[in-house]
C-alpha positions in Angstrom: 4.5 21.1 11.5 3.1 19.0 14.6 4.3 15.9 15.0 0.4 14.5 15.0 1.9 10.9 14.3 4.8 10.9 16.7 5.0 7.2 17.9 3.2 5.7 14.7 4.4 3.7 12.5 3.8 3.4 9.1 4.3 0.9 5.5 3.1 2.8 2.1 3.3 0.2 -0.9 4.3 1.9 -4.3 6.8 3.9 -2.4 9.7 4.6 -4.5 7.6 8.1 -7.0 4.9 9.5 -7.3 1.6 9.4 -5.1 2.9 6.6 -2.6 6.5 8.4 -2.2 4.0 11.7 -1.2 2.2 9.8 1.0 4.9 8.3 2.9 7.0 11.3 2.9 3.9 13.0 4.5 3.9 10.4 6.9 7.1 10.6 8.0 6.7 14.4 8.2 3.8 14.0 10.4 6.4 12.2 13.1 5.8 8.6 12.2 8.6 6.0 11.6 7.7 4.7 7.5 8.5 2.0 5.9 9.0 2.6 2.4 8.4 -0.4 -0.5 8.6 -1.0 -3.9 9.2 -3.0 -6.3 11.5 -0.9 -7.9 14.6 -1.4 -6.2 16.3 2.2 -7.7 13.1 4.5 -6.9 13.3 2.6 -3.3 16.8 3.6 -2.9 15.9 7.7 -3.7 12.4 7.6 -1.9 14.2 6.3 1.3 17.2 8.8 0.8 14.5 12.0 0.5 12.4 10.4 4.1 16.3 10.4 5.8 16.9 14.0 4.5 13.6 15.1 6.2 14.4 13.7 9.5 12.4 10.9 9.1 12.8 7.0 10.4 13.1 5.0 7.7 13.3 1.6 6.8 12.7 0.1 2.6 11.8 -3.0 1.2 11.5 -4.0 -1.5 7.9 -5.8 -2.1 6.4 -6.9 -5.1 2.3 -6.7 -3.0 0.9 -9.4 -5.1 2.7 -12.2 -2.7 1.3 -12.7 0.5 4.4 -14.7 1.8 6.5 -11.7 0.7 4.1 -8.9 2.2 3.9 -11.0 5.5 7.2 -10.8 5.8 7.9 -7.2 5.0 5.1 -6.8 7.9 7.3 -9.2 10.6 10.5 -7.3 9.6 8.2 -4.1 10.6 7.1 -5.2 13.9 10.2 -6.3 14.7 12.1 -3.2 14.3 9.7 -1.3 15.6 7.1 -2.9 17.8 4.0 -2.3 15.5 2.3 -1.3 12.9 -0.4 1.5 13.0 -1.2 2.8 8.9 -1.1 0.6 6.0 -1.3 2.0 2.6 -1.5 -0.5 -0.5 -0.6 2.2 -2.8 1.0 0.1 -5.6 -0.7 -0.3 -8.9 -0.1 -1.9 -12.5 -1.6 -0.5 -14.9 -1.1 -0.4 -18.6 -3.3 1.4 -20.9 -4.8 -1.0 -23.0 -7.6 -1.5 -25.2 -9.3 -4.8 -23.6 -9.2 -6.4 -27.0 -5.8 -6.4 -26.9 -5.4 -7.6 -23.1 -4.0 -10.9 -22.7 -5.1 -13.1 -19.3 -1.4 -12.3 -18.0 -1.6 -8.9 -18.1 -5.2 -9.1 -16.7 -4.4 -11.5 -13.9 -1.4 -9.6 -12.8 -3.3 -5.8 -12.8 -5.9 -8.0 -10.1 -3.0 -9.8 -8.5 -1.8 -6.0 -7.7 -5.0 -4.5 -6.8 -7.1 -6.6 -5.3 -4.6 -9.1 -4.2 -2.2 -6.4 -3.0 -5.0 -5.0 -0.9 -5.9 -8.5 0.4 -2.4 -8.9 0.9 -1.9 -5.9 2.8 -5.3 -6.9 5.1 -4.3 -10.3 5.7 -0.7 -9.3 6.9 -1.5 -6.7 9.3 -4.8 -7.4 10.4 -3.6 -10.0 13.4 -0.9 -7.4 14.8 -3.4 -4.5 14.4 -5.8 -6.8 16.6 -3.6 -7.8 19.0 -2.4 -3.9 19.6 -6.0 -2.3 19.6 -6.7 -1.3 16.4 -4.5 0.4 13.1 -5.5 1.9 9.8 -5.7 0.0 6.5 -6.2 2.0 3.2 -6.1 1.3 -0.4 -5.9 4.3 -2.9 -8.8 4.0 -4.9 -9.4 6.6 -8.1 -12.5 8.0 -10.2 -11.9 4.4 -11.8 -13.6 3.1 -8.6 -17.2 4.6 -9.6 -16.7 5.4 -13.4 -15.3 3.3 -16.3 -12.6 4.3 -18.9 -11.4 3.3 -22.3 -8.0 1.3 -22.2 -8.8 0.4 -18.2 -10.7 -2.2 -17.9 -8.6 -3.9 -15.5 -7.9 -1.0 -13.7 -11.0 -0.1 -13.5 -12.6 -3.3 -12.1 -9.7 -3.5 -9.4 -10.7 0.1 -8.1 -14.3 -0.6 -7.9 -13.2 -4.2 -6.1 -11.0 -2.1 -3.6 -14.0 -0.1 -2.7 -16.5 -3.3 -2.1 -13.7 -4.7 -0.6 -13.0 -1.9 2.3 -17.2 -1.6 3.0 -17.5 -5.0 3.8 -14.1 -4.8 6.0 -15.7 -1.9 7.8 -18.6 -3.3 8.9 -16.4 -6.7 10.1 -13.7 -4.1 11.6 -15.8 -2.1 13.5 -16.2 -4.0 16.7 
């Protein structure tokens, strides 16, 4: 496989399973040096063990995305180790299925603490070094919950469709 990211570097949120572990293991198998996190300290451990055992650089942190001070500082332990920070992706979610009727504020708050405040977390912790070095990539993972509603995701739902408003309008700011 070519290394088409040889010299990147790369953080993927909602690391330790599932899609985020695949993206970051892609990643790192596409030559950039990944930073694994997660708020799930055990998953962290095994999704930084399978990056090593391809060959990849790895570093993991643990990171729960909905505070900033936390994310900023998973970002500065980044840079510092390795001199940037060129892809971003806010993969984590919470989501439990739940009938909204049976939702309570917390578990709404936290499910948009997650997704929209992990993105804006993500955003507003890499944007200034991704200025400074000429530019970067920011993504969120967004889901057929970003354009269509479902039963028992409410939340979930209005934090994908968020994510998407959210990355337009950072587009058109970004560009220049």
């Amino acid at each position: 496989m070519p290394k088409l990211l040889k010299g990147k570097v790369a953080l993927v949120t909602g690391a330790g399973r599932g899609l985020g572990w695949g993206i970051a293991r892609a990643l790192g198998q596409a030559g950039a040096k990944v930073c694994v996190s997660d708020i799930t300290d055990d998953e962290l451990a095994r999704s930084a063990s399978d990056l090593r055992s391809d060959g990849t650089e790895v570093m993991s942190a643990h990171l729960d995305v909905s505070d900033l001070a936390e994310f900023q500082s998973v970002v500065d332990r980044v840079v510092a180790q390795w001199g940037r920070l060129d892809i971003v992706v806010q993969n984590a979610v919470y989501m439990p299925i739940i009938l909204f009727e049976e939702m309570s504020s917390e578990i709404w708050w936290r499910q948009l603490r997650v997704s929209l405040g992990g993105l804006f977390n993500a955003v507003r912790s890499s944007w200034n070094v991704m200025k400074a070095q000429g530019g970067g990539h920011i993504m969120g993972v967004a889901s057929g919950s970003s354009f269509r509603g479902f039963k028992r995701e409410v939340a979930y739902c209005t934090g994908k469709h968020g994510q998407e408003g959210m990355f337009k309008a950072l587009a058109l700011e970004a560009a220049p």
